[in-house]
C-alpha positions, -999 to 999 in steps of 0.1 A, spaced: -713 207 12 -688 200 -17 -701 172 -43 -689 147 -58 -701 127 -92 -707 86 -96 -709 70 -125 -723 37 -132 -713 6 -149 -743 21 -177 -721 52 -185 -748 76 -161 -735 97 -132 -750 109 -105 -741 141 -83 -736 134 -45 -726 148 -10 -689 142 -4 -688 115 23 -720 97 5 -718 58 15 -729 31 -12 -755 24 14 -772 56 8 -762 53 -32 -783 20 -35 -814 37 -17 -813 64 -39 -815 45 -70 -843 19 -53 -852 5 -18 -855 -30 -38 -814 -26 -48 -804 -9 -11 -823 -41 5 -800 -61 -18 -769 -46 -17 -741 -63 2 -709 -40 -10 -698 -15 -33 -667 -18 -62 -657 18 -65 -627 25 -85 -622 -12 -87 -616 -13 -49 -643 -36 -27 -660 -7 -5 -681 -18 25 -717 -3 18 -713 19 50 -676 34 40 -678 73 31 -671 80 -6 -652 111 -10 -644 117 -47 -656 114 -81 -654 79 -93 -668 49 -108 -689 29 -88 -707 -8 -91 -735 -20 -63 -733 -59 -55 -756 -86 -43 -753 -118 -39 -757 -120 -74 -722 -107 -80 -702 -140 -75 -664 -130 -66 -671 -98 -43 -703 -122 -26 -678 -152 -20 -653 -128 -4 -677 -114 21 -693 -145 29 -658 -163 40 -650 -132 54 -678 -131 78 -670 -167 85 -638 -158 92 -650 -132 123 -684 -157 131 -661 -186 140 -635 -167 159 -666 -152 178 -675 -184 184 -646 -203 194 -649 -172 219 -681 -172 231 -679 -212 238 -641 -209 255 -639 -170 268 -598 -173 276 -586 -180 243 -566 -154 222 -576 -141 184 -551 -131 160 -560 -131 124 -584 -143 101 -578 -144 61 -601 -153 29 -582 -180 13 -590 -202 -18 -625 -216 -10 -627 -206 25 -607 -190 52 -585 -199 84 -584 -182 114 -554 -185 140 -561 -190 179 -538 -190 210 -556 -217 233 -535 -242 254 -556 -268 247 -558 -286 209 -591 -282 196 -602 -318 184 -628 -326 155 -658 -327 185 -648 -293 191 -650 -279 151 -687 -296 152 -692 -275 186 -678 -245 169 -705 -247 138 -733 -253 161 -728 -220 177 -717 -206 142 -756 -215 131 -766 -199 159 -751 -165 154 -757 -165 119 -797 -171 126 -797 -144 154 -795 -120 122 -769 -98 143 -762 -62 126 -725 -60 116 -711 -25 122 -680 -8 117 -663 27 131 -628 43 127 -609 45 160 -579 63 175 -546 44 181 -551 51 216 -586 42 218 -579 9 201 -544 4 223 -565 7 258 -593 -14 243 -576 -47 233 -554 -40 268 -585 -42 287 -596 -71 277 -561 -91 274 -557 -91 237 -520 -90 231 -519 -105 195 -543 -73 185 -517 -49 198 -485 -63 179 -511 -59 150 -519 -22 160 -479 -19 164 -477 -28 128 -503 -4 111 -484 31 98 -491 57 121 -522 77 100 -539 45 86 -571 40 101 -580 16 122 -611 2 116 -633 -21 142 -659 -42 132 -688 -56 155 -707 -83 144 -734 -83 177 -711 -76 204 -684 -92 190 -656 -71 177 -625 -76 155 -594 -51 138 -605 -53 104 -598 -38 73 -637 -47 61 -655 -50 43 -683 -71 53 -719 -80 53 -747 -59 67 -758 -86 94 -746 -119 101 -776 -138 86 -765 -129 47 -740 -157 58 -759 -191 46 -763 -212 74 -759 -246 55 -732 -236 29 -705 -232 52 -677 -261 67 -648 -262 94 -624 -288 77 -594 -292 99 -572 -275 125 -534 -276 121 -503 -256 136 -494 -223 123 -465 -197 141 -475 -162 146 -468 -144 117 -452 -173 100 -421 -171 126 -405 -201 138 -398 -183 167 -429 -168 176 -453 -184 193 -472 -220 180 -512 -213 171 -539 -234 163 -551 -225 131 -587 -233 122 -598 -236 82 -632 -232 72 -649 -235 36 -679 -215 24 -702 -213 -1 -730 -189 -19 -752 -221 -13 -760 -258 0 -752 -276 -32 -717 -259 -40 -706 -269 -6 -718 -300 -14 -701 -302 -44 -668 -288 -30 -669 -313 -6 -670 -340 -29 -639 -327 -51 -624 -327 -11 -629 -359 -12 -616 -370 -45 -589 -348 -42 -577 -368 -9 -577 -402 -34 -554 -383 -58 -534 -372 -29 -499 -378 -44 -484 -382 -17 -504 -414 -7 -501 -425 -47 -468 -422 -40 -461 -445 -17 -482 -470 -34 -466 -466 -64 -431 -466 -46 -421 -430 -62 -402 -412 -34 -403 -404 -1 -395 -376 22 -378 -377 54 -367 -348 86 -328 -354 79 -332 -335 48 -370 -312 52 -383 -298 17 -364 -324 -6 -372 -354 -26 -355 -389 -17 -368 -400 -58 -371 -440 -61 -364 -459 -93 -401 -457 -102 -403 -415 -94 -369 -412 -114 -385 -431 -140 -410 -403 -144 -387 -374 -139 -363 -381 -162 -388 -397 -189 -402 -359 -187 -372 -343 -182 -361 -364 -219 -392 -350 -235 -386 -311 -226 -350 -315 -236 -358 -327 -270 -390 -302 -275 -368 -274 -265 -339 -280 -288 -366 -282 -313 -381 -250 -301 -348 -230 -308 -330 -228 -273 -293 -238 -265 -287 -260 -238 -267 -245 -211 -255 -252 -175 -246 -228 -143 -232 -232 -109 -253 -240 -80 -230 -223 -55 -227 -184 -60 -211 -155 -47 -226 -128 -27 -215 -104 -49 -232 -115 -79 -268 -116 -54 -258 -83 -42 -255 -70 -79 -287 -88 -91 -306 -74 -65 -314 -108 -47 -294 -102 -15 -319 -73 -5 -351 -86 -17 -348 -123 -19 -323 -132 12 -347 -146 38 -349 -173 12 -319 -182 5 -294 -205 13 -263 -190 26 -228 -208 26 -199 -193 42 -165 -211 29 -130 -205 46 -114 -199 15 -74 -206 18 -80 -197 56 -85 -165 50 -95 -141 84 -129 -133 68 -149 -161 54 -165 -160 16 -200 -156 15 -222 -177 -11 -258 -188 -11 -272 -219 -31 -289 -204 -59 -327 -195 -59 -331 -190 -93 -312 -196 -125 -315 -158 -142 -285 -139 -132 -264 -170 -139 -278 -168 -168 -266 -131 -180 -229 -144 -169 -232 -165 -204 -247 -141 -224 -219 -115 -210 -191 -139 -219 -183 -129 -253 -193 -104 -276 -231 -105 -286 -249 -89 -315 -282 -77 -327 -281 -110 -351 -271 -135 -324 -309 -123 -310 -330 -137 -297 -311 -158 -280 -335 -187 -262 -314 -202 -233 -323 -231 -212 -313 -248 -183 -329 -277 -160 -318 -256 -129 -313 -272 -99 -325 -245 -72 -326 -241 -32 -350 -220 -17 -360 -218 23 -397 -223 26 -410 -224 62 -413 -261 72 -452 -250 78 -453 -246 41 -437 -277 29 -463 -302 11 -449 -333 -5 -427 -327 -36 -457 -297 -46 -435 -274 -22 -402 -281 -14 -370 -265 -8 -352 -281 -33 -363 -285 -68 -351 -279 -108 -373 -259 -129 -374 -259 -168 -360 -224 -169 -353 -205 -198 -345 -169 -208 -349 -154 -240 -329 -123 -245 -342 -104 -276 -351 -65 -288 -382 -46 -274 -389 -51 -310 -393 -88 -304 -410 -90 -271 -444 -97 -289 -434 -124 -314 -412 -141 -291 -444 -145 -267 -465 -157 -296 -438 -183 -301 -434 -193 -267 -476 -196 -261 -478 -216 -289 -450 -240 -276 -468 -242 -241 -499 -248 -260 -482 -277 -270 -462 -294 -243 -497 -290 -219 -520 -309 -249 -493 -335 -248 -491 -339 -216 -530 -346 -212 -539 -308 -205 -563 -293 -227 -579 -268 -205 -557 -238 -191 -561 -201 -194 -537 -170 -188 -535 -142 -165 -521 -108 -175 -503 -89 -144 -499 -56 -154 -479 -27 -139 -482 -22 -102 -481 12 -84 -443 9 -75 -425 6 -104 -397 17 -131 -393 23 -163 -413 53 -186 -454 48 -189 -443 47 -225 -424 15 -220 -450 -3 -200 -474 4 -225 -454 -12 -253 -447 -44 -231 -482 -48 -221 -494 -42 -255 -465 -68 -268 -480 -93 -247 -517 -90 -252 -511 -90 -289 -490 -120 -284 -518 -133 -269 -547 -127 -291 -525 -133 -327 -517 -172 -306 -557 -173 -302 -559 -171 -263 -577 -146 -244 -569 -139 -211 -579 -126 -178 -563 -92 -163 -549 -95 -126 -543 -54 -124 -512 -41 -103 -492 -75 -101 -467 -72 -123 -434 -70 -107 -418 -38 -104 -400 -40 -137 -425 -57 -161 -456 -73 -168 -461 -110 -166 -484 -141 -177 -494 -168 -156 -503 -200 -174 -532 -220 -152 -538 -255 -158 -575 -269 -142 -570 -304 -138 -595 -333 -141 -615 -323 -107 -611 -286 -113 -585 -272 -94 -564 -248 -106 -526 -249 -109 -505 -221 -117 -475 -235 -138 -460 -218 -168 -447 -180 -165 -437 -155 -193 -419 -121 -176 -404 -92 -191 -375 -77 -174 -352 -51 -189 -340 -44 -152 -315 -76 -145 -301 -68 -179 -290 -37 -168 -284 -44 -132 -260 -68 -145 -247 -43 -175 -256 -70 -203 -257 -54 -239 -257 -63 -275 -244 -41 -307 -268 -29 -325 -269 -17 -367 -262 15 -357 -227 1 -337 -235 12 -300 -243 -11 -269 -278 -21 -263 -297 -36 -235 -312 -63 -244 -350 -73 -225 -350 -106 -206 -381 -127 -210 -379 -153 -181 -404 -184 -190 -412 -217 -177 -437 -246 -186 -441 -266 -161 -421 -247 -133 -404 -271 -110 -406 -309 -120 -416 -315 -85 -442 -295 -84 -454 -305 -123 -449 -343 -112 -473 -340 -80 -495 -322 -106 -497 -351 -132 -502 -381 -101 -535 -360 -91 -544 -353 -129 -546 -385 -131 -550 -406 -99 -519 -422 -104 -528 -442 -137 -500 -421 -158 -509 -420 -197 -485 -453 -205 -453 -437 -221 -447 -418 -192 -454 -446 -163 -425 -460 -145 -436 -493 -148 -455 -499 -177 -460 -536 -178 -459 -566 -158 -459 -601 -170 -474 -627 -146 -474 -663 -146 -503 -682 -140 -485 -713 -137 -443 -723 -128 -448 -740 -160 -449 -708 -181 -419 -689 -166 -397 -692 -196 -425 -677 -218 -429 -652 -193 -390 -640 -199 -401 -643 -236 -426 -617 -235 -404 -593 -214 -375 -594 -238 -400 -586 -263 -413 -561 -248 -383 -546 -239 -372 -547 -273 -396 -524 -284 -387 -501 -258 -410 -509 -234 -405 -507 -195 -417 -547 -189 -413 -569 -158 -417 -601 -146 -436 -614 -116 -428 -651 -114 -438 -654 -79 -454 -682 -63 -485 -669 -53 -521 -667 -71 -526 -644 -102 -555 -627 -90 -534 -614 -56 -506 -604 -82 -533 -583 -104 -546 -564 -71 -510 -561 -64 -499 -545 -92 -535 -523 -96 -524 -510 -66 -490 -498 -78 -513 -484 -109 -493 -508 -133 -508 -492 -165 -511 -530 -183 -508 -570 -167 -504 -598 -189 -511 -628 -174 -491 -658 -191 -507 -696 -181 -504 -730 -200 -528 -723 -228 -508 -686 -234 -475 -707 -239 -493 -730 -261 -509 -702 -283 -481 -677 -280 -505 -654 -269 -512 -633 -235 -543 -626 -216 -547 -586 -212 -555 -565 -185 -555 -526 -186 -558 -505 -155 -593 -499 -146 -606 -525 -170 -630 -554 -153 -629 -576 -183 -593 -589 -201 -583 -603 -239 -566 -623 -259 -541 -607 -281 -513 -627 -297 -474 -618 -286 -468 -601 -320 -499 -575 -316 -494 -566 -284 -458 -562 -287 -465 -535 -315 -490 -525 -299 -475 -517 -261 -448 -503 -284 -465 -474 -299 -482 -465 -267 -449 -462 -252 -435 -437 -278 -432 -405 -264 -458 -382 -285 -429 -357 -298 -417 -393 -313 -446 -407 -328 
């Protein structure tokens, strides 16, 4: 039999039987690690223990003591428990599919009833069940036709559209955990009770189409969360629950920010208080990126099909857009446009109008780009995904040369707008190139080495995401973790030199021919939707002061002290602070929970001893106890706080 050689993460190899399975790897090295191994990562792929090997490679064992490939497995087997479950408790329901997500997993059912939050406790209760019954999970390679007349049999007809889908030659693998038995690319677990039994949680059941097509049929679609143990669930569960506080969609209607509403799905109706913020932010990125080196510019929202068809959006990127068909001059044919998805090949039209040179680069371009994208109404979540939305776009068009000092710049830029912004801890992911791609191995190495220099010489290190660069050019991802630990992709760096040339941009160089230049798209905050949801949840809705909408409110205590009242607020406002009145009739302590509510950053409460004194009593958000301060101080000192930080 031919052999093969494995080596191990400690530089050793070993010589094997082609067809050797990590299973019988583990055992040969000790019954102690073959009794612990859950999986194999051979050649950085995750390879169920019981899969054949066939060629030389390098290859890891895991246990549970390997965080990211045990986490996988265990949601995946949750994934298959529950759907075994849900069947074994209601035999005529339908499976379909059942992904690892963030956290967890979901799994999609056809049943005609809804299932209802007694049913998800029913569901775990037979879930615990299985997973004590220690059932062996085992997996074989079957024919198409084999497969075909099984899920027939038994009345499985989501299982054959997924057979339908799987290239002819791919194997089809089944996986039985007990009798159970799912499609499954694997890998999985050696028997159900590696699962913890008290580390796992059904959180909610919500509607999903079948393949994510509004015309396919409705499922119910079940998520789960799961843990490595009882006290990360536990501690998951908590963040859950804080997260739902933060929720800005709720803070958003208590704070009176915006609204959304089915006349107009995926985009933002933004109240005085929510356009407060936006523009208030959008003020602050105009003036840091005019500091930064970019020009200003402007594009059309409403673009031909031709240019789409030239940038290569039509064919990849259509199902997303908007398309709008004009009857120009009553023509016989109509003119074909689509909203614009993105501001990028817009943005070559300027750099093409007009001559450019090697000394007019790099050329930094910006443009608060106002973008329409079709996101299934499944997907749409308050203003964090919507269909309409302007992103902070720029594009810096530069020299191959310049890739890695015009990343350096832009990191440390980002660096700066996040710490201002309250964000001190964020990392960077590196997506290099993918299998399908174009451009000379010698060209992706000098990007990719351009951008992790650019990455070390700003002082950040960064995590590799292998293979997900797009097809053109490697990318960073900037992550913000907020202030309960989720994460939230945001900024982007990407190098493209293929829109350039798709679109036939050039510059002259020093030796007087055309050059193409490279295209670095980049973003800080991405939409200001998205980055606006972001900052509510940072921060629960109590906004650092120069960026809340309202800032201050001053509240009589008495009738007698209105005139004082309008004293304080033309002060305030003076000194460029966003004050109010509240003059009402009612009692200050209803006005202070009233205006807590609406996370009124300060309340200065004005009675007949204030007017007397020409002071104010002072309440900050969050703050039990208040102060005196005279009208003078707090004047100067509301001021300052609501100076922007590029300003101060």
């Amino acid at each position: 039999m031919a052999q093969i050689s494995l080596t191990f993460p400690d530089g050793n190899a070993r010589s094997y039987d082609a067809g050797v399975t990590a299973a019988e790897v583990a055992q040969s090295i000790a019954p102690s690690l073959a009794k612990a191994a859950i999986s194999a990562t051979v050649d950085g792929a995750h390879y169920d223990l019981a899969w054949p090997i066939n060629a030389d490679a390098q290859i890891a064992i895991n246990t549970l003591k390997d965080d990211a490939a045990a986490l996988e497995l265990i949601r995946h087997d949750c994934a298959h428990i529950m759907a075994r479950a849900v069947q074994d408790i209601w035999p005529d329901v339908k499976v379909t599919i059942g992904p690892v997500r963030d956290y967890g997993w979901f799994y999609d059912f056809d049943r005609a009833e809804p299932f209802t939050p007694e049913d998800l406790g029913q569901i775990e209760a037979k879930m615990k069940q299985i997973i004590n019954a220690r059932d062996p999970v085992k997996t074989e390679v079957w024919d198409r036709a084999r497969a075909v007349q099984y899920y027939k049999d038994r009345g499985e007809p989501f299982k054959l559209e997924l057979i339908d889908r799987i290239p002819e030659g791919e194997d089809l693998r089944m996986y039985w955990h007990g009798p159970w038995q799912d499609l499954c690319r694997g890998p999985h677990l050696q028997h159900t009770g590696q699962v913890p039994a008290d580390a796992f949680k059904l959180t909610h059941v919500a509607g999903a189409y079948w393949l994510g097509d509004s015309t396919r049929p409705m499922l119910q679609r079940i998520y789960g969360v799961a843990f490595k143990n009882r006290d990360d669930l536990k501690a998951h569960m908590t963040m859950l629950e804080e997260a739902a506080k933060r929720d800005h969609r709720k803070l958003g209607r208590e704070m009176d920010l915006f609204h959304m509403q089915e006349e107009a799905p995926g985009q933002v109706f933004w109240h005085p208080n929510g356009w407060t913020i936006y523009t208030t932010l959008q003020d602050y990125m105009r003036r840091q990126q005019k500091r930064g080196g970019y020009v200003e510019v402007n594009t059309p929202q409403v673009v031909s099909r031709k240019l789409w068809e030239a940038s290569g959006h039509w064919e990849s990127y259509q199902e997303h857009m908007f398309i709008v068909e004009v009857d120009e001059d009553h023509a016989r044919e109509k003119t074909v446009n689509a909203l614009k998805p993105m501001n990028c090949p817009c943005h070559v039209q300027v750099f093409n109008h007009g001559l450019k040179s090697y000394r007019d680069l790099p050329l930094r371009m910006a443009e608060f780009g106002s973008c329409n994208r079709y996101e299934p109404s499944g997907a749409l979540h308050g203003i964090m995904r919507v269909r309409g939305f302007t992103q902070d776009d720029a594009h810096i068009f530069c020299t191959e040369d310049q890739i890695e000092a015009e990343t350096k710049r832009f990191i440390e830029f980002l660096s700066m707008i996040y710490a201002e912004l309250g964000f001190e801890k964020w990392s960077i992911k590196f997506s290099t190139r993918p299998e399908k791609r174009i451009g000379s191995e010698e060209s992706w190495d000098r990007a990719e080495e351009a951008l992790a220099n650019a990455c070390r010489k700003a002082g950040y290190d960064f995590t590799i995401n292998p293979g997900e660069g797009a097809f053109y050019g490697p990318k960073l991802e900037f992550v913000l973790t907020d202030a309960i630990g989720r994460d939230w992709q945001c900024g982007t760096l990407q190098v493209d030199p293929n829109l350039p040339e798709r679109l036939d941009a050039h510059y002259i160089a020093p030796d007087g021919a055309k050059h193409r230049p490279i295209m670095l798209h980049r973003a800080c905050l991405g939409s200001f939707e998205r980055f606006i949801g972001i900052l509510i949840e940072e921060h629960a809705g109590k906004l650092p002061f120069w960026i809340a909408p309202r800032q201050v409110v001053v509240a009589s205590i008495t009738s007698e002290a209105d005139d004082y009242v309008a004293e304080v607020v033309s002060a305030l406002t003076n000194a460029g602070v966003r004050a109010e009145a509240d003059m009402r009739n009612e009692k200050i302590n209803y006005k202070v929970r009233e205006h807590s509510v609406g996370k009124v950053p300060v309340i200065l409460a004005v009675g007949a001893r204030e007017v007397e004194d020409k002071t104010v009593s002072v309440r900050r958000l969050g703050e039990q106890q208040t102060r005196m301060s005279s009208l003078a101080d707090i004047v100067a000192e509301l001021g300052a706080e609501a100076t922007p930080p590029d300003l101060r």
